[in-house]
DOFI-367349 format. One record per residue: residue number from 1; residue in three letters; x, y, z of N, C-alpha, C in turn. Coordinates in nm, 2 decimals, padded with zeros to 4 digits. Each point is the difference from the previous one (the first is absolute). Example, Ala and Ser with C-alpha at 12.3 -4.5 7.8 and 13.67 -1.06 7.14 Angstrom:
<nodes>
<node n="1" res="ALA" n_xx="01.32" n_yy="-00.57" n_zz="00.78" ca_xx="-00.09" ca_yy="00.12" ca_zz="00.00" c_xx="00.09" c_yy="00.12" c_zz="00.00"/>
<node n="2" res="SER" n_xx="-00.04" n_yy="00.11" n_zz="-00.07" ca_xx="00.09" ca_yy="00.11" ca_zz="00.00" c_xx="-00.08" c_yy="00.11" c_zz="00.08"/>
</nodes>
This chain:
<nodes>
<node n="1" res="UNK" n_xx="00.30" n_yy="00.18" n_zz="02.08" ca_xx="-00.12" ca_yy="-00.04" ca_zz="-00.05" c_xx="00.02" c_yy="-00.06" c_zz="-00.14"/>
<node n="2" res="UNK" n_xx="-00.05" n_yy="-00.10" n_zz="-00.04" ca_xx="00.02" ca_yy="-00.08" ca_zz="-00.10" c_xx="-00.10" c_yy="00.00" c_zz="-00.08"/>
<node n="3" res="UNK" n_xx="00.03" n_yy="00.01" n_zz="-00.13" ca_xx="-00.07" ca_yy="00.04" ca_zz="-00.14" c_xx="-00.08" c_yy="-00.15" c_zz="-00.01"/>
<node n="4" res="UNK" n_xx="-00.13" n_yy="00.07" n_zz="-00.08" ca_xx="-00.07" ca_yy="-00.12" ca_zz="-00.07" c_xx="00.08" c_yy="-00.11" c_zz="-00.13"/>
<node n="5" res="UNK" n_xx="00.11" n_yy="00.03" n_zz="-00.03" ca_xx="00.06" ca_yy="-00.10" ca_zz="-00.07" c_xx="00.10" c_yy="-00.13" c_zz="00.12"/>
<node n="6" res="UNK" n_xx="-00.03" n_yy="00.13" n_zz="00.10" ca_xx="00.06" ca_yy="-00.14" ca_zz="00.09" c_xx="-00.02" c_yy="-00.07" c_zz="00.13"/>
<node n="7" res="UNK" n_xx="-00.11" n_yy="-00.13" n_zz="-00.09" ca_xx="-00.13" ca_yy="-00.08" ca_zz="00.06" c_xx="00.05" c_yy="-00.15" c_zz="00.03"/>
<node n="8" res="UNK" n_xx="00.15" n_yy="00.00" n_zz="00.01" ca_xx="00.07" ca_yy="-00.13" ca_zz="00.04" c_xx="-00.04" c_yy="00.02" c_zz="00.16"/>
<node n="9" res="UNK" n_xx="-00.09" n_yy="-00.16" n_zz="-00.01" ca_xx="-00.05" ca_yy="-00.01" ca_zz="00.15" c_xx="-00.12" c_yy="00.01" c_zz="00.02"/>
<node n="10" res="UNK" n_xx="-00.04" n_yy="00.11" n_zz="-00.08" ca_xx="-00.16" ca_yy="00.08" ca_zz="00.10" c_xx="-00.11" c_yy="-00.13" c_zz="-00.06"/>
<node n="11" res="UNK" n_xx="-00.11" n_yy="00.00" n_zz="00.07" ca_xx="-00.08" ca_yy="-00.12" ca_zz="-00.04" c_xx="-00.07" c_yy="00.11" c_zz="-00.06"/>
<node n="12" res="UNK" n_xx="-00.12" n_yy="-00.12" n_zz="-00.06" ca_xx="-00.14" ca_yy="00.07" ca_zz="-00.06" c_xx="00.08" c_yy="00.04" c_zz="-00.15"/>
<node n="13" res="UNK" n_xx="00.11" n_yy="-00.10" n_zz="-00.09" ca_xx="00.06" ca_yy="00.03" ca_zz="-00.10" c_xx="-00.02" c_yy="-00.14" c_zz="-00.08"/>
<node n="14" res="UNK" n_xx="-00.06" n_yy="-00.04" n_zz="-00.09" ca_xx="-00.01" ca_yy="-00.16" ca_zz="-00.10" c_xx="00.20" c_yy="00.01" c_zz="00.00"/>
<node n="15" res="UNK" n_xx="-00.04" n_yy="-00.19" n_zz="-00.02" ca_xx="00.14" ca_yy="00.00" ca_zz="-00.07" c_xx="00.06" c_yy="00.01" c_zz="-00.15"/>
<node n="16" res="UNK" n_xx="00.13" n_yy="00.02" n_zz="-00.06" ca_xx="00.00" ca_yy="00.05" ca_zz="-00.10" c_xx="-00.02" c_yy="-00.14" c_zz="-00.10"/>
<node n="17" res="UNK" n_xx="-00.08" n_yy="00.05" n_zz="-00.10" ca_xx="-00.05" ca_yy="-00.15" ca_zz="-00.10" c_xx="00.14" c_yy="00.04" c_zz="-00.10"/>
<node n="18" res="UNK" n_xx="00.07" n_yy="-00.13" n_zz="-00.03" ca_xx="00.08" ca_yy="00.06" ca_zz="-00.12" c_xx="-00.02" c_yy="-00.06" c_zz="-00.13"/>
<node n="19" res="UNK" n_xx="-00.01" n_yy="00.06" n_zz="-00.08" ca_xx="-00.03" ca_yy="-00.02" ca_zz="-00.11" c_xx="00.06" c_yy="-00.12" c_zz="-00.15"/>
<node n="20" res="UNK" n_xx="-00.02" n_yy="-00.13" n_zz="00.03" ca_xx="00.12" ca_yy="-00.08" ca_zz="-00.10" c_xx="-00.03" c_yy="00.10" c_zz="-00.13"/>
<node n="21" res="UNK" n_xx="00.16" n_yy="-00.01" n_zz="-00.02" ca_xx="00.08" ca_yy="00.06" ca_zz="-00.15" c_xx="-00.12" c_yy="00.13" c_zz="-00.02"/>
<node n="22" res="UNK" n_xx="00.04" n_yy="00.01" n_zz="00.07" ca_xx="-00.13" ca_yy="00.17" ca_zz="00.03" c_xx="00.14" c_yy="00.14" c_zz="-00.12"/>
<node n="23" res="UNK" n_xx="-00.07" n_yy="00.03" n_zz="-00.10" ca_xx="-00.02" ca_yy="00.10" ca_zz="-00.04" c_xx="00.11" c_yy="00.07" c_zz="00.08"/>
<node n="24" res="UNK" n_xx="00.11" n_yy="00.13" n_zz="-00.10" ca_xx="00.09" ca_yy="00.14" ca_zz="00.09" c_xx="-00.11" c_yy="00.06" c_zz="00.00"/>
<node n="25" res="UNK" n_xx="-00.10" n_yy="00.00" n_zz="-00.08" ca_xx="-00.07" ca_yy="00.17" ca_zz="-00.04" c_xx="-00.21" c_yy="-00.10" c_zz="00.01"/>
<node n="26" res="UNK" n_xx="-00.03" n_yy="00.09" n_zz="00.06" ca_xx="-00.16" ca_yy="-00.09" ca_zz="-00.07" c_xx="-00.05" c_yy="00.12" c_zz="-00.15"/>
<node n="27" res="UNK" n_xx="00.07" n_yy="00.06" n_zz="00.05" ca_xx="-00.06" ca_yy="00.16" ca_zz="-00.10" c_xx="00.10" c_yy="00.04" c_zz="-00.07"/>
<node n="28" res="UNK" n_xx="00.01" n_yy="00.05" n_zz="-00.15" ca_xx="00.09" ca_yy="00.09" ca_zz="-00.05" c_xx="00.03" c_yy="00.14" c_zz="00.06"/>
<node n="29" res="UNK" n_xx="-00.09" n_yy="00.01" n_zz="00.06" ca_xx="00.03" ca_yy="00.20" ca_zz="00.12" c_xx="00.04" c_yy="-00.12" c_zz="00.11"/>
<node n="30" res="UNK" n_xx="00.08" n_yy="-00.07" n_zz="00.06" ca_xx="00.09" ca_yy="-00.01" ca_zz="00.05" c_xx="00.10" c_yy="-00.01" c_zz="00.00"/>
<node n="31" res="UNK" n_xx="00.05" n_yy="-00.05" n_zz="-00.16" ca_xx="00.09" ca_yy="00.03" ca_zz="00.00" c_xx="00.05" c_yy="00.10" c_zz="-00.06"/>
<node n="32" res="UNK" n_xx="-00.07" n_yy="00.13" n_zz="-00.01" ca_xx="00.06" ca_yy="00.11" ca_zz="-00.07" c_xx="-00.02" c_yy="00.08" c_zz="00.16"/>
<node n="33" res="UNK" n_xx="-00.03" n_yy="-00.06" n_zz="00.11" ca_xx="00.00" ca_yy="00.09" ca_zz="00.13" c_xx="00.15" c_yy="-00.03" c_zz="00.05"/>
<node n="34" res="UNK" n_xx="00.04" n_yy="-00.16" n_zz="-00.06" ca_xx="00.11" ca_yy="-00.05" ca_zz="00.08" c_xx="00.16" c_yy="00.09" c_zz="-00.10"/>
<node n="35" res="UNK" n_xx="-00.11" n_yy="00.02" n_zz="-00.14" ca_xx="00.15" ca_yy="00.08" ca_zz="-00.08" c_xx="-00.02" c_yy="00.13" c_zz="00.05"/>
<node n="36" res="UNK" n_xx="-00.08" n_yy="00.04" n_zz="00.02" ca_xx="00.01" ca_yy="00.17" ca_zz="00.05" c_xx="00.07" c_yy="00.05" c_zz="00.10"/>
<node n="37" res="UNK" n_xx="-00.03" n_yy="-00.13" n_zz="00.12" ca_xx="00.06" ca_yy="00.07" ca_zz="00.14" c_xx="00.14" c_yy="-00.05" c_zz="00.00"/>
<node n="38" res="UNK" n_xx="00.06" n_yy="-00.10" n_zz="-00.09" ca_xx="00.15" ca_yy="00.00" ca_zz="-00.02" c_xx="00.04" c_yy="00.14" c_zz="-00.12"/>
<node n="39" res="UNK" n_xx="-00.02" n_yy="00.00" n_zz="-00.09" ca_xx="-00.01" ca_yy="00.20" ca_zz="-00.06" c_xx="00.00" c_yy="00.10" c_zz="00.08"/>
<node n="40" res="UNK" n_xx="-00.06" n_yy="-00.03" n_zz="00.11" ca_xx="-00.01" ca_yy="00.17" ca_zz="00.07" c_xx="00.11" c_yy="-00.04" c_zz="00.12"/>
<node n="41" res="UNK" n_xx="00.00" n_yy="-00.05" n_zz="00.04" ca_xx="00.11" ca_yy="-00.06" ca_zz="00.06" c_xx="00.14" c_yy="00.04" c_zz="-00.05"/>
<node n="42" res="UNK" n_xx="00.06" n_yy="-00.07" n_zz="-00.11" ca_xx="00.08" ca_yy="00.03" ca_zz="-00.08" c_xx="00.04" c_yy="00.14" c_zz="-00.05"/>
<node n="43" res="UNK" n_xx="-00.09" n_yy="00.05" n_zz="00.01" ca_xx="-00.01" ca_yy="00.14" ca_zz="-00.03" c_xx="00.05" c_yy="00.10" c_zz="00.08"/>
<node n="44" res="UNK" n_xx="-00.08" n_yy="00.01" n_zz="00.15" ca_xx="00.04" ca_yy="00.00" ca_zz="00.11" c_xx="-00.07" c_yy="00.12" c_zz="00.00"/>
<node n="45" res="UNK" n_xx="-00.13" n_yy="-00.08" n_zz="00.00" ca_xx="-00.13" ca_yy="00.11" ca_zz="00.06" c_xx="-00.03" c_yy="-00.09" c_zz="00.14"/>
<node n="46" res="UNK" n_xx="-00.02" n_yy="-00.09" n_zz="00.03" ca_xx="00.06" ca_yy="-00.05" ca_zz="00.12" c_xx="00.08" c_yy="-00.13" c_zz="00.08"/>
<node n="47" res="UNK" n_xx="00.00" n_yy="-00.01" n_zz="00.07" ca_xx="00.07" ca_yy="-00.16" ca_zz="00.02" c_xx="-00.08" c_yy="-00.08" c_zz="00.07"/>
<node n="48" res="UNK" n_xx="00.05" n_yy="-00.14" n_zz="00.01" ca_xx="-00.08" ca_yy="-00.10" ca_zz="00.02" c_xx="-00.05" c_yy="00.01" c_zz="00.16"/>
<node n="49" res="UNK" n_xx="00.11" n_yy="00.05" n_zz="00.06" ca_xx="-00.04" ca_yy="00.05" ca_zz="00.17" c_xx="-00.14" c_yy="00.08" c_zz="00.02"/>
<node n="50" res="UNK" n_xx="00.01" n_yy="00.11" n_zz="-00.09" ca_xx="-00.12" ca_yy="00.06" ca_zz="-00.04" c_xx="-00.13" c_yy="-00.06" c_zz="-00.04"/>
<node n="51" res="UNK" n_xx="00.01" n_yy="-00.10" n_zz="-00.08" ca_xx="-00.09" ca_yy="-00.06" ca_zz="-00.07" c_xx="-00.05" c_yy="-00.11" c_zz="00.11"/>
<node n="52" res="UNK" n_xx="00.06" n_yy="-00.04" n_zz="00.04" ca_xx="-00.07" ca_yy="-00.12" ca_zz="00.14" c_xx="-00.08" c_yy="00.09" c_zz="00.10"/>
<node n="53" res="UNK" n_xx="00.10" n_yy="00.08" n_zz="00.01" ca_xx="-00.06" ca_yy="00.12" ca_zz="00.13" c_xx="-00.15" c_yy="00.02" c_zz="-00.06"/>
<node n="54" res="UNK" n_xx="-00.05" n_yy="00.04" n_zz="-00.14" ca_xx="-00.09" ca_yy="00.02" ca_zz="-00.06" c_xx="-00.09" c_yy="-00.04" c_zz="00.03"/>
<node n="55" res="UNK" n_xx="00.02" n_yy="-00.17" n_zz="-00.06" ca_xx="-00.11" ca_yy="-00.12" ca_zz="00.00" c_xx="-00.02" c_yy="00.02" c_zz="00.17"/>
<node n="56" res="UNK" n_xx="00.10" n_yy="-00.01" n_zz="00.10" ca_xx="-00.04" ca_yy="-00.05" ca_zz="00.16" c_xx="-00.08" c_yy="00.09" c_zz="00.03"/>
<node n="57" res="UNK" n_xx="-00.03" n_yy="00.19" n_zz="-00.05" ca_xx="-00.08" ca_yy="00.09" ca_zz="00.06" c_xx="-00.13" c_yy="-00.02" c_zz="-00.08"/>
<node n="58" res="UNK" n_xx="-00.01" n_yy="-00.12" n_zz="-00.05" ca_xx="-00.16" ca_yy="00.01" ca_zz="-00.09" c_xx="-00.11" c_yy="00.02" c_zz="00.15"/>
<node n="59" res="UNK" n_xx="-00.12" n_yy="00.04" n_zz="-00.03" ca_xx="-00.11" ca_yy="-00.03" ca_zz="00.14" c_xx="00.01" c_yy="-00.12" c_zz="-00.03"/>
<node n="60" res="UNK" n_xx="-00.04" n_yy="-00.12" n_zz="00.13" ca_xx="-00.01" ca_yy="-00.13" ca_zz="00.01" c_xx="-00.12" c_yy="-00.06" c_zz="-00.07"/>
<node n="61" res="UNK" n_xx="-00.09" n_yy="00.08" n_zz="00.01" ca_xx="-00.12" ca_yy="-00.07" ca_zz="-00.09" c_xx="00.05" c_yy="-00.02" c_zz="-00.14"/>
<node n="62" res="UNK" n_xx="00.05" n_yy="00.10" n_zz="-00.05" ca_xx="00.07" ca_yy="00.02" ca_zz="-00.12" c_xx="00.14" c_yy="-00.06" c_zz="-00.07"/>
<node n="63" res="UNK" n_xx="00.03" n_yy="-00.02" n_zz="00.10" ca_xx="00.12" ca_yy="-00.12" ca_zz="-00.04" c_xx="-00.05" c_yy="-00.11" c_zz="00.02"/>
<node n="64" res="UNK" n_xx="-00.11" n_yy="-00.06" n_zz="00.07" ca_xx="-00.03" ca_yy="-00.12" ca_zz="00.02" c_xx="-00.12" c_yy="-00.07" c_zz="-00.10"/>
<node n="65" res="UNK" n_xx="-00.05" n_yy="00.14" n_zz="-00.07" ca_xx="-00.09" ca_yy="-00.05" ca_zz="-00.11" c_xx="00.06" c_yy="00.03" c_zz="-00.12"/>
<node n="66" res="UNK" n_xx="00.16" n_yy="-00.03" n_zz="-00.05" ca_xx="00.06" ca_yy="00.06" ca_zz="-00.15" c_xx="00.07" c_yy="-00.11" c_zz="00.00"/>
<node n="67" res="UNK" n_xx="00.05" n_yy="-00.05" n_zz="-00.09" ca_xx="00.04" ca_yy="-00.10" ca_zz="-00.01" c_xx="00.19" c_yy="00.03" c_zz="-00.03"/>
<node n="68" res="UNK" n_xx="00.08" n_yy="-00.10" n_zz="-00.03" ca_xx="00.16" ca_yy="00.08" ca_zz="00.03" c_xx="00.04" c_yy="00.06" c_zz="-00.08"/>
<node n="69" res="UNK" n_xx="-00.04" n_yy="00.04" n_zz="-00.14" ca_xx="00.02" ca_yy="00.11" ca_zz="-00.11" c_xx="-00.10" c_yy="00.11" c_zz="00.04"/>
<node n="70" res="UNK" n_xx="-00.14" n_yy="00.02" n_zz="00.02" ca_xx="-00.08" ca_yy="00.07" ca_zz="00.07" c_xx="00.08" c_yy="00.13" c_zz="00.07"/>
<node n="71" res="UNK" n_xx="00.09" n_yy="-00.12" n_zz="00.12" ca_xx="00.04" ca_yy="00.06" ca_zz="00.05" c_xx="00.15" c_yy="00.09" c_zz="-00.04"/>
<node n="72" res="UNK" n_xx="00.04" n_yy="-00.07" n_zz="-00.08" ca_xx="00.10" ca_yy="00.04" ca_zz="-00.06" c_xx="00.01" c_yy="00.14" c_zz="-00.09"/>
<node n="73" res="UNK" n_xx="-00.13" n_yy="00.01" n_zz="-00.07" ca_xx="-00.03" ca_yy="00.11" ca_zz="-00.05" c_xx="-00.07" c_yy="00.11" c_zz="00.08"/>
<node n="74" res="UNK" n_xx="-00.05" n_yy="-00.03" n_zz="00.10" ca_xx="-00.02" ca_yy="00.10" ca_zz="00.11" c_xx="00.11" c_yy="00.06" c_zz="00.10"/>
<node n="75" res="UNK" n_xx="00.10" n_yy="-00.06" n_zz="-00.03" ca_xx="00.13" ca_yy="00.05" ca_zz="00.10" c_xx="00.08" c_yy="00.07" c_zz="-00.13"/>
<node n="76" res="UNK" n_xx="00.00" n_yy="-00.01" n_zz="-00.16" ca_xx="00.06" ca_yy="00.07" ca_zz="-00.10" c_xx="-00.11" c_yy="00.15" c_zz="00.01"/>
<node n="77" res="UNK" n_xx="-00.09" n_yy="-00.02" n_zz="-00.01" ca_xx="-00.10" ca_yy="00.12" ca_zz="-00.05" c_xx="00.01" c_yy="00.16" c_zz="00.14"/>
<node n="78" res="UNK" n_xx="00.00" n_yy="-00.14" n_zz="00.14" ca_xx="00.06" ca_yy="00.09" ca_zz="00.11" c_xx="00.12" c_yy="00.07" c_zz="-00.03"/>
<node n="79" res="UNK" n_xx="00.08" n_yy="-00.07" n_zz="-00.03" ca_xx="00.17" ca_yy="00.05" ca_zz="00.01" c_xx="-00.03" c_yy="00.14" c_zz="-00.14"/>
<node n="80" res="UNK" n_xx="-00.02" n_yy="-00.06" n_zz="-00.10" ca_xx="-00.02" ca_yy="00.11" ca_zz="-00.10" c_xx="-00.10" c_yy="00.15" c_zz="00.04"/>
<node n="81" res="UNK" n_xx="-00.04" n_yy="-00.02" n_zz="00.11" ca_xx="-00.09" ca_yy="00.11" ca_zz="00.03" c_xx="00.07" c_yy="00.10" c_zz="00.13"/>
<node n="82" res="UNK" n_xx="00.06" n_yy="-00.11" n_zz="00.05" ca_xx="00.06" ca_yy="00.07" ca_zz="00.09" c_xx="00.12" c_yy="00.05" c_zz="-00.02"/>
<node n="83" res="UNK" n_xx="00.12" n_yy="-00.02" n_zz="-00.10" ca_xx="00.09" ca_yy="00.04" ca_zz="-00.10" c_xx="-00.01" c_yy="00.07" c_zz="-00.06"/>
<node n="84" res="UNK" n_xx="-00.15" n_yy="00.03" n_zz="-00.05" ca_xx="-00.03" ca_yy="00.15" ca_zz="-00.10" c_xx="-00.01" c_yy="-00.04" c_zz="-00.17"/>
<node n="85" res="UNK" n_xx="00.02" n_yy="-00.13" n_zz="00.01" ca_xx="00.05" ca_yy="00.00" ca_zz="-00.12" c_xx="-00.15" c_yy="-00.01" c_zz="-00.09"/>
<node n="86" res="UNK" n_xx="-00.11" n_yy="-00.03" n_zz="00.05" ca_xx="-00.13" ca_yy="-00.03" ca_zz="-00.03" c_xx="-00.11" c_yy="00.07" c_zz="00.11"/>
<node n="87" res="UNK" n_xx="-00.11" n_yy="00.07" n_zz="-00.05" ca_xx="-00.12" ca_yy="00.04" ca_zz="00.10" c_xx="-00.05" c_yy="-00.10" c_zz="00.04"/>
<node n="88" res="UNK" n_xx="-00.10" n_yy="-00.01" n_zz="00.04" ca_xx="-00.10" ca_yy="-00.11" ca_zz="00.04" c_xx="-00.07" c_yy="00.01" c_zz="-00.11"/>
<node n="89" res="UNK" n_xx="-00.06" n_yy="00.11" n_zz="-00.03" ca_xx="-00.11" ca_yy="00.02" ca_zz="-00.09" c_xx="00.04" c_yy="-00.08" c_zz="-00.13"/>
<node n="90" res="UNK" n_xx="00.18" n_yy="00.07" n_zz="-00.06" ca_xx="00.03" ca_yy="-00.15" ca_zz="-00.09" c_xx="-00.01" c_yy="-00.12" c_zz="00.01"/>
<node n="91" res="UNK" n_xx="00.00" n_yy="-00.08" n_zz="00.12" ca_xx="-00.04" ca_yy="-00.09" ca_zz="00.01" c_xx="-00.11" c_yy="-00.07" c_zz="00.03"/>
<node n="92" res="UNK" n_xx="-00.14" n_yy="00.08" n_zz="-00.03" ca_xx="-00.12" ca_yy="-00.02" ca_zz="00.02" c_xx="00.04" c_yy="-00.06" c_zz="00.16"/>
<node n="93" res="UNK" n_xx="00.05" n_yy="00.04" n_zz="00.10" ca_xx="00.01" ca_yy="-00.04" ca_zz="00.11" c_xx="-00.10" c_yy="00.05" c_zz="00.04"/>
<node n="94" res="UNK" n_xx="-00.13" n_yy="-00.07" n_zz="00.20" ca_xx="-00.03" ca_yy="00.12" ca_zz="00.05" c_xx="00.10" c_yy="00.09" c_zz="00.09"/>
<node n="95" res="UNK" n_xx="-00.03" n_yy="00.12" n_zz="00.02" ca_xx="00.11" ca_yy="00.08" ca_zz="00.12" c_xx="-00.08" c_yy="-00.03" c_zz="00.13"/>
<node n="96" res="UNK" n_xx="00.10" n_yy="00.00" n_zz="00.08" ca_xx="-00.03" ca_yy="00.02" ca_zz="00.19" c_xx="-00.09" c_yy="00.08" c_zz="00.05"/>
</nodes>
């Protein structure tokens, strides 16, 4: 069964617009999402295997309406909750 990040093929998808001399970051909290998940990483609260696995178990509506730091920070806040290392409640997350 194949995850919503992988839509190579499936129709009912726009094509991707790319953006000339488009911006790394549109937002300053992107790029402190992009420093964080290389720190925890580093650290070895988890690894990058972990971290993809993360983003791919988003629900589909939910990966499909976040944009690629969105989602980036929803696969860190996962990992940190499921690690122990953070509640949810610290993270003004909702719970399941």
């Amino acid at each position: 069964m194949s995850r919503i990040n992988d839509v190579g093929g499936m129709s009912g998808f726009p094509p991707i617009v790319e953006e000339p001399d488009e911006p790394p970051f549109h937002a300053d909290w992107e790029a402190h999402v992009l420093a964080l998940n290389g720190a925890l990483i580093r650290a070895g609260v988890y690894d990058l295997d972990e971290f993809r696995d993360a983003i791919e178990r988003m629900p589909p509506e939910q990966y499909l309406a976040a944009s690629y730091y969105e989602r980036w920070f929803t696969a860190i806040t996962t990992l940190l909750v499921e690690k122990g290392v953070a509640a949810p409640d610290e993270l003004a997350l909702p719970r399941d």
